[in-house]
N, C-alpha and C positions, 0 to 999 in steps of 0.2 A: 262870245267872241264875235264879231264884225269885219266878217272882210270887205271893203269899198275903197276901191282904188283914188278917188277925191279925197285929201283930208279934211275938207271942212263938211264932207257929206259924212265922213266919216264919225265928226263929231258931232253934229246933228241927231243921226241916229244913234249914238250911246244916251247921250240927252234924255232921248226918247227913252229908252228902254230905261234906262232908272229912272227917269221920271214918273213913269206907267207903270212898272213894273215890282218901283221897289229895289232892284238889281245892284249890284257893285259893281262900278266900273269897270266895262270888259273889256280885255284885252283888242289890240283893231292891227290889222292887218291887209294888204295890198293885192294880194296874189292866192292862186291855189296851192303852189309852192309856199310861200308865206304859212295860209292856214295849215299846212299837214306838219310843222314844223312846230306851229303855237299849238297846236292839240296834241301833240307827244312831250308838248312841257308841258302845259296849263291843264290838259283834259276839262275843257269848257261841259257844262252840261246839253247849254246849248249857240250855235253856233248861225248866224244870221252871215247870206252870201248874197253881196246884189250880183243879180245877172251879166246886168251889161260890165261889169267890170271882168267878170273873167268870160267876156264877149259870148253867151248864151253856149259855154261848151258844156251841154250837157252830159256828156261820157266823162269830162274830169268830173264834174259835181257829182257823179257817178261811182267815180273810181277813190274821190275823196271821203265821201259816206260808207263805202263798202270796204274801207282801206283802213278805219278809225270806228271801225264798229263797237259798242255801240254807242253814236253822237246822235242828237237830232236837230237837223239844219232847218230851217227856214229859209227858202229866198223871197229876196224883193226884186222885185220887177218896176218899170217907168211907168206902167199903164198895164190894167188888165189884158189880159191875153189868156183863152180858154185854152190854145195848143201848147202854149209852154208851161200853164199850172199840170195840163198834164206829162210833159215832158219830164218836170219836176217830178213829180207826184211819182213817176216811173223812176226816177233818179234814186229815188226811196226819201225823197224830202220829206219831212212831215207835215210843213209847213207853206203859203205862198201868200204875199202880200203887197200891196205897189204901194204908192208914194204917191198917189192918187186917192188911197180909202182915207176914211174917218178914223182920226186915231181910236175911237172903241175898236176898231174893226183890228187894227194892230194889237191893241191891247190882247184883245183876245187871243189873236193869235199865239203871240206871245207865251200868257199864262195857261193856255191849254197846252202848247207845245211842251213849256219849262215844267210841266204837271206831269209831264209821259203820255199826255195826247198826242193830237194832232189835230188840225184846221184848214180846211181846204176855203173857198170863197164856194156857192153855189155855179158853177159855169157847167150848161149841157155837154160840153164834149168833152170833157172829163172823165163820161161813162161811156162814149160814142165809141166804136171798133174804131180800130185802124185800117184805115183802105189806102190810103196812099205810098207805095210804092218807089222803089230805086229806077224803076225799068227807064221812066223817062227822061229823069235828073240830068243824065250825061248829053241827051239831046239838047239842053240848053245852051248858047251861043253863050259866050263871056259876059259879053252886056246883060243876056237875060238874067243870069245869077249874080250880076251886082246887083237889078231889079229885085230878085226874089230875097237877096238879103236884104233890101230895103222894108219889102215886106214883112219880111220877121221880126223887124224889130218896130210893128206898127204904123209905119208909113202909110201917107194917104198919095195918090199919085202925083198932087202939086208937089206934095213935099220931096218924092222922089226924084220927081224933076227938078225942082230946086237942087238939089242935093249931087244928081249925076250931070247935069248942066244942058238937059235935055228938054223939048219943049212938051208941053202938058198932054199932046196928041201923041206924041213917039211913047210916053210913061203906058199911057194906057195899052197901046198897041201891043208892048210887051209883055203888061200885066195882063190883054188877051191873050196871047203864045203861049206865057207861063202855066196861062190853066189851062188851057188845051194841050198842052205837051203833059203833064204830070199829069192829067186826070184830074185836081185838084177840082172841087163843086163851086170853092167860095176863098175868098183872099185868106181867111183861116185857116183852112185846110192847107192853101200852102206854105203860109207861115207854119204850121206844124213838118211841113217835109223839109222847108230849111232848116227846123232847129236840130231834126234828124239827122238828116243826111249831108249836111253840108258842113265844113268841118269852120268855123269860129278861128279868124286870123285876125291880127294885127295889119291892116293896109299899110303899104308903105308910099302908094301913090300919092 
């Protein structure tokens, strides 16, 4: 099964998976409500969930694998990212792959997962403790937490500025606050305490 809120990304990736795979047409759906609904008909073996489509909440992907046990999920992501393979990887994913790799690099994924493996990419902080903390999340100003969700989902600071309609000097100002307020060492790290702590909405601005 395939959940990705795009339809034609949607069909993209089944493509793939039977192309690479071998697979029969899998079922595709939209939502996380959507997937817990096609897995109590279908019971997929395995079940592929892009991130950004159910906006990197990782507690449903959480609550979706622990809800449907036992599935093994794979997500895809836009672009590598070490803090959310492991946000996943904690989710109980078995699996994480971007739209970036080589398709071998999916392939494998794939047929280790669909085998009752699992396949992680190599990224250092995968194994790295967790040091970042709640204590200073709430000290962020509104602005800054629209910044630090910029950064979670990979943002370089033009792009943030681009993005919040701010100039290239104000992005970075914030993205200095951000890590001084959280603790954060390195724009990773706080991209990891976004995907934690901060709860994945629909804007309606």
């Amino acid at each position: 099964m395939i959940l990705e809120e795009k339809p034609i990304c949607r069909a993209a990736i089944a493509r793939v998976v039977v192309g690479v795979g071998g697979f029969a047409l899998p079922a595709l759906v939209s939502s996380l409500a959507e997937a817990s609904t096609e897995i109590e008909r279908a019971k997929p073996d395995v079940v592929l969930v892009d991130l950004f489509s159910i906006r990197y909440d990782f507690e449903g992907l959480e609550r979706l694998i622990t809800g449907h046990s036992p599935i093994s999920v794979i997500a895809i992501d836009d672009r590598a990212n070490p803090a959310f393979a492991r946000l996943v990887k904690d989710a109980g994913a078995k699996g994480y792959v971007c739209k970036n790799f080589e398709i071998e690099v999916f392939q494998a994924t794939v047929e280790a997962v669909a085998a009752g493996g699992g396949h992680f990419p190599p990224m250092p902080l995968l194994d790295a403790p967790s040091r970042p903390t709640t204590r200073s999340v709430g000290r962020l100003s509104p602005r800054q937490l629209e910044v630090l969700k910029c950064i979670a989902v990979g943002m370089g600071n033009q792009e943030i500025a681009d993005t919040l309609g701010i100039t290239l000097g104000t992005a970075k100002i914030h993205t200095h606050a951000i890590l001084k307020l959280t603790g954060a060492r390195n724009r990773t790290e706080a991209a990891l305490i976004a995907g934690r702590f901060l709860v994945p909405r629909h804007d309606s601005e």
